[in-house]
MITOR-998696 format. One record per residue (C-alpha): residue number from 1; residue in one letter; chain; z, y, x. Coordinates in nm, 4 decimals. Layout:
<rs>
<r><nr>NUM</nr><rest>A</rest><kette>A</kette><z>Z</z><y>Y</y><x>X</x></r>
...
</rs>
This chain:
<rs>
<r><nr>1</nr><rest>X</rest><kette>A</kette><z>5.7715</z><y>7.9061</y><x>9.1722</x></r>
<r><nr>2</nr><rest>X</rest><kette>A</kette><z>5.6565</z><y>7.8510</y><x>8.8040</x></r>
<r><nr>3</nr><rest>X</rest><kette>A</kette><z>6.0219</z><y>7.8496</y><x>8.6958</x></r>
<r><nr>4</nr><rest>X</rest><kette>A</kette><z>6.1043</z><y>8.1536</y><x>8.8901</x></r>
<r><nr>5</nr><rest>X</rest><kette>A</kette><z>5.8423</z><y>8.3481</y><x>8.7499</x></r>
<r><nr>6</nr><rest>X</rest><kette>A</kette><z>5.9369</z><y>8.2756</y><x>8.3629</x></r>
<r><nr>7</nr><rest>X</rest><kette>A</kette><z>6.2970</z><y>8.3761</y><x>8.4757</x></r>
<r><nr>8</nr><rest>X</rest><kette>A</kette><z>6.1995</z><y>8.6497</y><x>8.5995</x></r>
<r><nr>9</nr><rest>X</rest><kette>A</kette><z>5.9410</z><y>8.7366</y><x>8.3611</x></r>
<r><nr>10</nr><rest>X</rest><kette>A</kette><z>6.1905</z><y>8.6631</y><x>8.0508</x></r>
<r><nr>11</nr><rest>X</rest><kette>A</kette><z>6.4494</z><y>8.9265</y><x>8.1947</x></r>
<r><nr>12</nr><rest>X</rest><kette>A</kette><z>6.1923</z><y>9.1678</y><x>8.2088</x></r>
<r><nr>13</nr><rest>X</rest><kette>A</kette><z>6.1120</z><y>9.1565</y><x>7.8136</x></r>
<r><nr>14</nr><rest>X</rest><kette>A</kette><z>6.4242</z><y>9.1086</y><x>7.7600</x></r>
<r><nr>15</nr><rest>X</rest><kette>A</kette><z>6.4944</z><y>9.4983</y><x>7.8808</x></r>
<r><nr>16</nr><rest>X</rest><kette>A</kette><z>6.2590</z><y>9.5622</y><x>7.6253</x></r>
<r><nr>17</nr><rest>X</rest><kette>A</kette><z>6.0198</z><y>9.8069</y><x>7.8799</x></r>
<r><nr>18</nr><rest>X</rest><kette>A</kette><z>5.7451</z><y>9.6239</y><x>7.7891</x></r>
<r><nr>19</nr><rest>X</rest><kette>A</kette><z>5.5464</z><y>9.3834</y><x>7.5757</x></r>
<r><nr>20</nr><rest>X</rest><kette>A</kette><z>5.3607</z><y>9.1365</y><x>7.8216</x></r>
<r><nr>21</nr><rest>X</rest><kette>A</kette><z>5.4710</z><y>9.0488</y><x>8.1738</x></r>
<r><nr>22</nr><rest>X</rest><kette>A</kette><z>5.1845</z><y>8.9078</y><x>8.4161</x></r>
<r><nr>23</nr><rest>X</rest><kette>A</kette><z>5.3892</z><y>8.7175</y><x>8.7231</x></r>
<r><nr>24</nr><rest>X</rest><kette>A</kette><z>5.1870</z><y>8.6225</y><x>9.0157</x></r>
<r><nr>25</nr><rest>X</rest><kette>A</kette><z>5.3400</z><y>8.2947</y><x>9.2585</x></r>
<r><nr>26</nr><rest>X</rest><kette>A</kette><z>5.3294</z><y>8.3822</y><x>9.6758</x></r>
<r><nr>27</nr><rest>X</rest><kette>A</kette><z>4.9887</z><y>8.1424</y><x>9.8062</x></r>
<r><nr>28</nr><rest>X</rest><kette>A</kette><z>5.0297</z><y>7.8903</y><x>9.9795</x></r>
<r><nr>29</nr><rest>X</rest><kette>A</kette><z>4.7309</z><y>7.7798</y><x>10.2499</x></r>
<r><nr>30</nr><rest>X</rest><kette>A</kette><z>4.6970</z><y>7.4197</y><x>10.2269</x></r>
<r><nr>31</nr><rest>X</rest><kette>A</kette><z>4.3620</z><y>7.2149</y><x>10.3999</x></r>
<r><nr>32</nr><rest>X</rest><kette>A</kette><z>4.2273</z><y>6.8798</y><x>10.2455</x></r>
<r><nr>33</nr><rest>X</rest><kette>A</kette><z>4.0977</z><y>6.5909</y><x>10.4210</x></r>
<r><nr>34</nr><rest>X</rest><kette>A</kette><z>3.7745</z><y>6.7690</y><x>10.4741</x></r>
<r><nr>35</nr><rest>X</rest><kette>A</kette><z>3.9020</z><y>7.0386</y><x>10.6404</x></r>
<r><nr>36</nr><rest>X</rest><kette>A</kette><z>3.8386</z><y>7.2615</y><x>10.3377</x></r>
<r><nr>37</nr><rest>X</rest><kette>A</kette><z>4.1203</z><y>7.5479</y><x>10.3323</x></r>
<r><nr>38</nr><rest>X</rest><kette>A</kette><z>4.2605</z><y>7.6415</y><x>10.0161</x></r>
<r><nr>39</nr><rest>X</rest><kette>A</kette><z>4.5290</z><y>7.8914</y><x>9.8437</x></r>
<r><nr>40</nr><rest>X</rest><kette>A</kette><z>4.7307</z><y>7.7773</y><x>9.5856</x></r>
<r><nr>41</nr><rest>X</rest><kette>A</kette><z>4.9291</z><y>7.9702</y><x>9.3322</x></r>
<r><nr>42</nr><rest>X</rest><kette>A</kette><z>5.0189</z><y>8.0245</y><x>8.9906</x></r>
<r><nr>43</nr><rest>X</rest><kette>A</kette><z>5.0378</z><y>8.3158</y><x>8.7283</x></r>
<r><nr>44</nr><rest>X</rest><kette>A</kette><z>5.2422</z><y>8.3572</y><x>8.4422</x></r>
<r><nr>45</nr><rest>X</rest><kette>A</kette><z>5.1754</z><y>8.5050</y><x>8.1449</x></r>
<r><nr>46</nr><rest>X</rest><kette>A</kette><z>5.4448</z><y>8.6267</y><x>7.9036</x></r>
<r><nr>47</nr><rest>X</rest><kette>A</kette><z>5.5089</z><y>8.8132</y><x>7.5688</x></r>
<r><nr>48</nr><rest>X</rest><kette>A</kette><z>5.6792</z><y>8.7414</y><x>7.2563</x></r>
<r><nr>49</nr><rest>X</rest><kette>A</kette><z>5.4084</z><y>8.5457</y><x>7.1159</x></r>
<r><nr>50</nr><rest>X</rest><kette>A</kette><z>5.2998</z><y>8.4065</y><x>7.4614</x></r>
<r><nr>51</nr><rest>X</rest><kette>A</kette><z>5.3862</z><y>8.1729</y><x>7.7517</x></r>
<r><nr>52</nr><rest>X</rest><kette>A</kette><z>5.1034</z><y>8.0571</y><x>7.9335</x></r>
<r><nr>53</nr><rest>X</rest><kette>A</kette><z>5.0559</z><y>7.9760</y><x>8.3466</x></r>
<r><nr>54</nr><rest>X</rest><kette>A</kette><z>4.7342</z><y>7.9142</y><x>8.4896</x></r>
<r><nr>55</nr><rest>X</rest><kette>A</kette><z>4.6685</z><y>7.7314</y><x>8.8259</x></r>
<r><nr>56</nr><rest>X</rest><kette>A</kette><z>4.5231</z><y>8.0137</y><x>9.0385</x></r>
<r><nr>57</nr><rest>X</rest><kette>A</kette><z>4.4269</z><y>7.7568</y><x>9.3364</x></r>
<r><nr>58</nr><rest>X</rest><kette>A</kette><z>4.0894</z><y>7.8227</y><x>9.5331</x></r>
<r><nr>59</nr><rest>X</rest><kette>A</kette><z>3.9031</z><y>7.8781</y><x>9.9174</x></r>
<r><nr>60</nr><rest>X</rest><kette>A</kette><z>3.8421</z><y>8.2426</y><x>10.0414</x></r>
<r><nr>61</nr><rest>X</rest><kette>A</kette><z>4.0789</z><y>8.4365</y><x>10.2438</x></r>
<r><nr>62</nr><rest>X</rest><kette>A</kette><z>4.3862</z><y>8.5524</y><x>10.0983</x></r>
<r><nr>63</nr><rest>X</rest><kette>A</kette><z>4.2749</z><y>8.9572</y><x>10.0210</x></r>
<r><nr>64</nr><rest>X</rest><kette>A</kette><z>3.9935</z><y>8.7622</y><x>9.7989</x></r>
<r><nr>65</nr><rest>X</rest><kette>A</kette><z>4.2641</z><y>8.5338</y><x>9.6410</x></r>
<r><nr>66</nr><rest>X</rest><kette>A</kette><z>4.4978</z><y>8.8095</y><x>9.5603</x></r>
<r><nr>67</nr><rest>X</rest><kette>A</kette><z>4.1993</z><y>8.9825</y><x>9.3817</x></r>
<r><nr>68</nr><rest>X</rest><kette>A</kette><z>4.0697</z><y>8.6441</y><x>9.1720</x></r>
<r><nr>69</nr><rest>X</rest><kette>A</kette><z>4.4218</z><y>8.5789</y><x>9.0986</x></r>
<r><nr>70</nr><rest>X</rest><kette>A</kette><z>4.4940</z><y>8.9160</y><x>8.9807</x></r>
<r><nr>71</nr><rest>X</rest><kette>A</kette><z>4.1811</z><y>8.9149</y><x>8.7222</x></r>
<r><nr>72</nr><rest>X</rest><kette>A</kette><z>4.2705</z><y>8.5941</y><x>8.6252</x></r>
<r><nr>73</nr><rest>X</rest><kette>A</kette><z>4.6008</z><y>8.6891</y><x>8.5233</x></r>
<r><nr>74</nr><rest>X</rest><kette>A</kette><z>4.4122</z><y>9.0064</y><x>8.3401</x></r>
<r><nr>75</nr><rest>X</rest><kette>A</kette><z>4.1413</z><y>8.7663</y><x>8.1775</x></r>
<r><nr>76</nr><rest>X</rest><kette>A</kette><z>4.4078</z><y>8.6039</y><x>8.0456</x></r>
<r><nr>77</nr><rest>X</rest><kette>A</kette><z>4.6015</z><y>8.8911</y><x>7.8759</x></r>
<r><nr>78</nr><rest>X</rest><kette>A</kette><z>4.2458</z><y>8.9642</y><x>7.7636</x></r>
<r><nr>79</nr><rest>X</rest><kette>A</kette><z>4.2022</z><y>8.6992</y><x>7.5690</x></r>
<r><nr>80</nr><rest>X</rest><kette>A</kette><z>4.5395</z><y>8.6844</y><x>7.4355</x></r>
<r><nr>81</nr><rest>X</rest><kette>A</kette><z>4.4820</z><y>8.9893</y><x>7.2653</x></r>
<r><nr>82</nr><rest>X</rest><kette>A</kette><z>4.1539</z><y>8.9043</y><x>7.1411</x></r>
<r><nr>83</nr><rest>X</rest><kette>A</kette><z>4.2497</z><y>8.6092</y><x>6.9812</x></r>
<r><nr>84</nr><rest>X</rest><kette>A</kette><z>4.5688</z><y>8.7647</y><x>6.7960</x></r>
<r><nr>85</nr><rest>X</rest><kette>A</kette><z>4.3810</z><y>9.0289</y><x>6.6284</x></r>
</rs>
């Protein structure tokens, strides 16, 4: 999916509409030995000074997920921008 994503992502700034691109994977629900049950994904950061993906994998239903990932992705472009002042 990580690939996709960057693909993606890249065509996007390419069209020049904007000047990051946050890409969030599908989850997948995966359960460990233990029985724990666990979405995994990925999000993609991108701009023209930026390519980053973060692991996004964690327990909780998948309405919780989507919201963690999601602020993830923003924490990220956070401190992106923070850094590059």
């Amino acid at each position: 999916w990580e690939q996709a994503l960057r693909e993606h992502g890249e065509k996007l700034l390419s069209q020049r509409t904007a000047d990051f691109v946050l890409l969030s994977s599908p989850s997948t629900l995966t359960v460990n030995d233990s029985g724990v049950r666990k979405q995994q994904g990925s999000i993609v950061l991108l701009g023209a000074d930026i390519d980053q993906s973060q692991d996004v994998s964690m327990t909780g239903n998948l309405d919780v997920f989507r919201s963690r990932a999601a602020r993830m992705a923003l924490n990220q472009l956070r401190l992106h921008l923070l850094n590059a002042r």
